[in-house]
PAZAPA-4460 file (N, C-alpha, C; in steps of 0.05 Angstrom, whole numbers, plus 32768, in hexadecimal, padded with zeros to 4 digits):
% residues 131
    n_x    n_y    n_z   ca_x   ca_y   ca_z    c_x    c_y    c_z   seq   type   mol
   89A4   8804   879C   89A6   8810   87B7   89B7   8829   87B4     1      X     A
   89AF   8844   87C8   89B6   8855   87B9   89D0   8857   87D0     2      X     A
   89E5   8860   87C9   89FC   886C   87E2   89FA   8877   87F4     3      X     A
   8A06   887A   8809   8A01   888C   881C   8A15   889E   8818     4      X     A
   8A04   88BE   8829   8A17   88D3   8821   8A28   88D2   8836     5      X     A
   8A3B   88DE   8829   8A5B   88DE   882F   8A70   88F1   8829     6      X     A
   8A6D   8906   883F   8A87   8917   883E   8A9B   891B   884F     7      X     A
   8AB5   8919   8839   8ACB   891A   884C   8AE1   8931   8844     8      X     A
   8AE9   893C   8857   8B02   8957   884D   8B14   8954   886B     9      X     A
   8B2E   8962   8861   8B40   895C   8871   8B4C   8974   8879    10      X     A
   8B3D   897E   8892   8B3D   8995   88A2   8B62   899D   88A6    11      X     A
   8B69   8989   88B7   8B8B   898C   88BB   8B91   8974   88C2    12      X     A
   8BB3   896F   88BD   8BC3   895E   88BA   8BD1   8963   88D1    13      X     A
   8BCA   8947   88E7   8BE0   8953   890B   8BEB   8930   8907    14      X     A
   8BFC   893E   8911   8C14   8927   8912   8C13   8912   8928    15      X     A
   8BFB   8914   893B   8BF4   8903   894E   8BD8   88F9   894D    16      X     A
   8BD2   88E5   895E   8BB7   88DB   8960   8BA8   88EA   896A    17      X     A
   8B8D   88F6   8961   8B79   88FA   8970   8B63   88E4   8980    18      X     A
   8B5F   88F5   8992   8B4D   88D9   89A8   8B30   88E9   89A4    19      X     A
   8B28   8900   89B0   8B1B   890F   89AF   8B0C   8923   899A    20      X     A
   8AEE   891F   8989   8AE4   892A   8979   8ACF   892D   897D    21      X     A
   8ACA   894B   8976   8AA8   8951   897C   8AA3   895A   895F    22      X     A
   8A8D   8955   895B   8A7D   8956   8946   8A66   896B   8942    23      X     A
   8A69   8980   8935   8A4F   8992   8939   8A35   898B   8928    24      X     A
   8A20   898A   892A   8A0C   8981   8921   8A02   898F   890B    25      X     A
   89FA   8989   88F2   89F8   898B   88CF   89D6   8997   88D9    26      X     A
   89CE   8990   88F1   89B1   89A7   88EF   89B4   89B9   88FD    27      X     A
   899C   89CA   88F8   8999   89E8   8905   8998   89D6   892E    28      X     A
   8999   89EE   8937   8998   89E3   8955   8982   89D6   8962    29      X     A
   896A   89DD   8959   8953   89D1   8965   894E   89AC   895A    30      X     A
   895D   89A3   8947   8955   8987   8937   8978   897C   8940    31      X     A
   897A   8975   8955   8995   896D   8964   8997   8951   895A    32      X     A
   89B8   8950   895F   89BE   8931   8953   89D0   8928   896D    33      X     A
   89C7   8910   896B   89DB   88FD   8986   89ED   88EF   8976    34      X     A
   8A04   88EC   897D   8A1B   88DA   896E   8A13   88C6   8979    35      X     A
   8A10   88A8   896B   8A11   8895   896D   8A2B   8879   896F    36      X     A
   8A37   8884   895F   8A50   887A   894E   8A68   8885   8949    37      X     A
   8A81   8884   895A   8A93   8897   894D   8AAD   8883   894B    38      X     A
   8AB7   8876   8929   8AC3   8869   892D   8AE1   8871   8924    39      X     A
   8AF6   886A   8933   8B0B   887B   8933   8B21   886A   8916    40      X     A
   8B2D   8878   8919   8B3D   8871   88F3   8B4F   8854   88FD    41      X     A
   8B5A   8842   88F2   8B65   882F   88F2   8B76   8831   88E3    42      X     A
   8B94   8823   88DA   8B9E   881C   88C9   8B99   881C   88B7    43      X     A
   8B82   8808   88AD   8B74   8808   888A   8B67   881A   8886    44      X     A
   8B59   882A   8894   8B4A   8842   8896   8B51   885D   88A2    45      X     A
   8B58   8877   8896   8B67   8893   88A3   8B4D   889B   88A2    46      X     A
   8B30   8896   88A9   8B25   88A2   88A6   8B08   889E   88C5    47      X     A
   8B00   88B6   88CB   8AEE   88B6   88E3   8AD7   88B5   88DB    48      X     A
   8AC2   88A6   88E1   8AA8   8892   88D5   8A97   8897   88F3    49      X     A
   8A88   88B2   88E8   8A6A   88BF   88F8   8A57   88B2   88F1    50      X     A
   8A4B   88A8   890A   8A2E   88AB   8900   8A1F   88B4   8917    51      X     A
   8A04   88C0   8914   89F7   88CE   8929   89D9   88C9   892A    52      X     A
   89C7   88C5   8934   89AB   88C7   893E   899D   88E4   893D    53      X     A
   898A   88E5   8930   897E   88FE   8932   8969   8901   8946    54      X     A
   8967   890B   8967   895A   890A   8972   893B   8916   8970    55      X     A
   8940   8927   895D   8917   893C   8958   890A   8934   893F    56      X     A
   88F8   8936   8937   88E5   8933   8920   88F4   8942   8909    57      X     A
   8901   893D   88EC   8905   894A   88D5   88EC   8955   88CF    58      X     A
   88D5   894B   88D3   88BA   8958   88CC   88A7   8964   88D1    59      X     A
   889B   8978   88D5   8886   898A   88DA   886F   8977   88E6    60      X     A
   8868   8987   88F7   884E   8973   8902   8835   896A   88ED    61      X     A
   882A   8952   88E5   881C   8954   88D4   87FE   8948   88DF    62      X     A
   87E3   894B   88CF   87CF   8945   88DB   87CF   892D   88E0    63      X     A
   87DC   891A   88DD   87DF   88FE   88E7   87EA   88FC   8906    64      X     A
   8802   890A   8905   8816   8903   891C   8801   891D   892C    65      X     A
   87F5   892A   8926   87E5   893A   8944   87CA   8927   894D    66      X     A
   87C0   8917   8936   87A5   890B   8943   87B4   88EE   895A    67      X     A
   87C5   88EC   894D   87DC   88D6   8965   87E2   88D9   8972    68      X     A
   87ED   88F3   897E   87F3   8901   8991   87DF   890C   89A4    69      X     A
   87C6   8907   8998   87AD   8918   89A9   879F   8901   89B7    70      X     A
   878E   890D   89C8   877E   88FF   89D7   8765   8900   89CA    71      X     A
   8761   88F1   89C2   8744   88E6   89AA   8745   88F9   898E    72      X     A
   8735   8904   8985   8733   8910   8974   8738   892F   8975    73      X     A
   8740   893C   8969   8751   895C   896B   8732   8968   8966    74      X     A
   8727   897A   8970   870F   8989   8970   870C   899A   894F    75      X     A
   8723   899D   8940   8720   89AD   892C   8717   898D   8915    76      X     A
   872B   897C   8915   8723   896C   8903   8707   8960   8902    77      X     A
   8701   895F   8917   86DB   895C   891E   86CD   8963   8906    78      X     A
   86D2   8981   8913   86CC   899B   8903   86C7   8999   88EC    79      X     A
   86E0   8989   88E4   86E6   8990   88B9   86D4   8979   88B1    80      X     A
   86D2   8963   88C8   86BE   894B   88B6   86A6   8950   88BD    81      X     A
   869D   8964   88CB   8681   8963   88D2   8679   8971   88BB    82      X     A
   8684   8983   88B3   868B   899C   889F   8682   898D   8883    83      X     A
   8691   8970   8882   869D   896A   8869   867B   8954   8861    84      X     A
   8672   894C   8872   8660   8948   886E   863C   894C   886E    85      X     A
   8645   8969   8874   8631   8981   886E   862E   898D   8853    86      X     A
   8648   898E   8845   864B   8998   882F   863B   8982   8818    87      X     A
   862A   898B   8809   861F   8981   87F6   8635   8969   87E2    88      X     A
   8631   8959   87CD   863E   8945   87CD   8649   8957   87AC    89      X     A
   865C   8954   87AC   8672   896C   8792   8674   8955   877B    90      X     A
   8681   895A   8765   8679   8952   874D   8669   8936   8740    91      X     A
   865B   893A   8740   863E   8934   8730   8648   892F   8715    92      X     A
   864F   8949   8708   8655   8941   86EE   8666   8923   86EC    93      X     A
   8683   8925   8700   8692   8918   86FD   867B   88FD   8700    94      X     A
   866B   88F3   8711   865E   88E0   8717   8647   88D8   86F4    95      X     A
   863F   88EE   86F0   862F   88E2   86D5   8643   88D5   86C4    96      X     A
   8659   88E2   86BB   8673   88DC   86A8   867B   88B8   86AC    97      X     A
   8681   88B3   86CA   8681   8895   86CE   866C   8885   86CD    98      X     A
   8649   889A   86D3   8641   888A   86C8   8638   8876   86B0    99      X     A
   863F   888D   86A5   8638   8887   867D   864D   8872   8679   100      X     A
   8667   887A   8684   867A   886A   8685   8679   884C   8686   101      X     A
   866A   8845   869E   865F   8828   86A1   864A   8820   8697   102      X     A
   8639   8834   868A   8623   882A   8675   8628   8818   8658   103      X     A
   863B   882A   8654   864E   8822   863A   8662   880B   8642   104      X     A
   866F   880A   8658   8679   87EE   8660   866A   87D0   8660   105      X     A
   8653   87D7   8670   863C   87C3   8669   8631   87B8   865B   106      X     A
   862E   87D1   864D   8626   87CE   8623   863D   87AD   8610   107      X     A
   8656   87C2   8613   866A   87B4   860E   8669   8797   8614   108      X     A
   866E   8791   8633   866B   877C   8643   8653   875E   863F   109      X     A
   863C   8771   8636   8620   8762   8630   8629   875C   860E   110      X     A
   862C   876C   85FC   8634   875B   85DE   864C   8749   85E3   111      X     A
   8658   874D   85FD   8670   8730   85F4   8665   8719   85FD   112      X     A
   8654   871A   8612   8640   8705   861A   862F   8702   8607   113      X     A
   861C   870E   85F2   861B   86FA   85E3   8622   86E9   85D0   114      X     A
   8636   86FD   85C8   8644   86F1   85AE   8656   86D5   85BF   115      X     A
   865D   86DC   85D0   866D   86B5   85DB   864C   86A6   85E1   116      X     A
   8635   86B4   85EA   8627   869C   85E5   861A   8695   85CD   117      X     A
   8621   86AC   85B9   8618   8694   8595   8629   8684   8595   118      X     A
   864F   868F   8598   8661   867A   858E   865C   8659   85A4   119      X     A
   8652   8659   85C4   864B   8648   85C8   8630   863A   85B6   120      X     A
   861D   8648   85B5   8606   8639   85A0   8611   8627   8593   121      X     A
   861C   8633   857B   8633   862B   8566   8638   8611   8562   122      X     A
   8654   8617   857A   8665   8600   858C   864C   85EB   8589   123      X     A
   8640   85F4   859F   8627   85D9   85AB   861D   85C9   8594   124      X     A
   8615   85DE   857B   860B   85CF   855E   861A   85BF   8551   125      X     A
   8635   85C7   854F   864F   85B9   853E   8651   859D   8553   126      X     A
   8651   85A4   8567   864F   8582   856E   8649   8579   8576   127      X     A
   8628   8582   8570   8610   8564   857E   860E   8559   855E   128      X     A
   861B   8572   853D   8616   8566   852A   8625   854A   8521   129      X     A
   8642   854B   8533   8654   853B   852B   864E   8522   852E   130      X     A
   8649   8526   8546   8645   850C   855C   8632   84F0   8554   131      X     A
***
């Protein structure tokens, strides 16, 4: 489990209690943070323990979160699949390559079948001879 990050520095040294701390926010202004948590130092602890809520998206809109956000389907993505299945069907080569691929698999597959059915033959002979 990895740590959480953690920085601490010691702005100034006042000889009285503070009650009152505002906290300026570690993002640019538009990705705002709500304090959640502000826990004040104790005896065993000289130390003030933030934590905050990030109220906006860290992430760029992506084509997931806009088809979720929309009302049925977005008119461009239509578009790209109507598109996408107009377009002729793209490597071929790649498709012969697997095929040969499983030709030769089968090949393979068919001599192990029969070689386990001589060694059953075999089998079957050695002990109807015994018997």
């Amino acid at each position: 489990m990895t740590e959480p990050f953690c920085y601490s520095t010691e702005l100034a040294s006042l000889n009285a209690a503070v009650t009152n701390i505002t906290f300026v926010s570690p993002l640019s202004p538009p990705k705002a943070t709500r304090p959640t948590a502000v826990i004040k130092p104790f005896l065993g602890n000289r130390s003030y323990n933030f934590t905050s809520r990030i109220d906006s998206d860290m992430a760029m809109e992506t084509r997931f979160s806009r088809m979720l956000n929309s009302n049925g389907i977005p008119q461009d993505l239509l578009e790209q699949a109507i598109l996408a299945f107009q377009e002729p069907a793209g490597n071929t080569a790649g498709d012969a390559e697997l095929q040969k691929e499983n030709e030769e698999l089968w090949e393979i597959i068919n001599e192990q079948r029969a070689l386990q059915k001589k060694t059953m033959e075999r089998y079957v002979e050695a002990s109807s001879t015994k018997a």
